[in-house]
Each structure stands twice: as C-alpha cells, then as structure tokens.
N, C-alpha and C positions, 0 to 999 in steps of 0.2 A: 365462789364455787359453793355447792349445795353441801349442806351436810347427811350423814345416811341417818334416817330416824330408825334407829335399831329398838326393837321393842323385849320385850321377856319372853320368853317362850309359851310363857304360862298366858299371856294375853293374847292367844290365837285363836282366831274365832270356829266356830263349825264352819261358816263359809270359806274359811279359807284353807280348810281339809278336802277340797276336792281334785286335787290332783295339779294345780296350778303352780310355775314356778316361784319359789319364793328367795331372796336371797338369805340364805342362813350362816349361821356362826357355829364353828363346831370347833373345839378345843383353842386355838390361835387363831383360826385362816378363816375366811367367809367360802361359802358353793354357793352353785344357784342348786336346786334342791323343791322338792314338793313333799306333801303330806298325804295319804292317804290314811282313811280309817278301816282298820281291818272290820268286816263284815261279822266274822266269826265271835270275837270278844270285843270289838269295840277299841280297839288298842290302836294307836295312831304308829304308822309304818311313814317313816322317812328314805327318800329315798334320792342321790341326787342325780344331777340332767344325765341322759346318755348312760346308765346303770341300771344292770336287768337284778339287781338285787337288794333289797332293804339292808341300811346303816347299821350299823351297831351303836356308835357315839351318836349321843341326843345332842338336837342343835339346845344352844342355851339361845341364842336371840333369834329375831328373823327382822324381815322388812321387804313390805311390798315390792314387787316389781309394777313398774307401770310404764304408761305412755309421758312423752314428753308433752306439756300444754299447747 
C-alpha cells in the first residue's frame, strides 16, 4: 500500500493556492482542505471541503490530491 508524501507547509507552491483540494495536516488529524490567497494583503486563507469560512489553525503539511494512474 502507498505511502502519503506529506510535504511542509512552507513548500506549497503559488500553483497550488488556487483554490484546489489539498489533503492537509492540522494539529493531529489530516482534512481535505484548499488555499486561497487573499487579494487584499496577499495572505494565504485555508479553508476546508464543505466550509463557508476560513481556519484559524495553519495546516503544518499538505499533499496533493490526484488521480489514480
């Protein structure tokens, strides 16, 4: 069975701030979860699936979601 390639937080690209879901790490548990960058200051807005409101807690990792091969 596969392993999850969890990455730092700090290695997320600007392409992957556009709103797409990502599987993220936040204190103990993973969400599936997206990023958006605020327009205003530039500040990156987490937010996860099915939530009409931005996190408070920062994810510390993430890792792509994708397709199966």
């Amino acid at each position: 069975m596969g392993r999850i390639d969890w990455l730092p937080i700090e290695e997320l690209t600007d392409e992957l701030k556009d709103g797409r879901n990502l599987l993220i790490w936040i204190l103990e548990d993973f969400y599936i979860g997206s990023a958006n960058v605020d327009p205003d200051d530039s500040s990156i807005r987490w937010w996860l699936d099915g939530e009409s409101e931005p996190i408070s807690d920062q994810p510390t990792h993430f890792a792509e979601l994708n397709r199966p091969d």
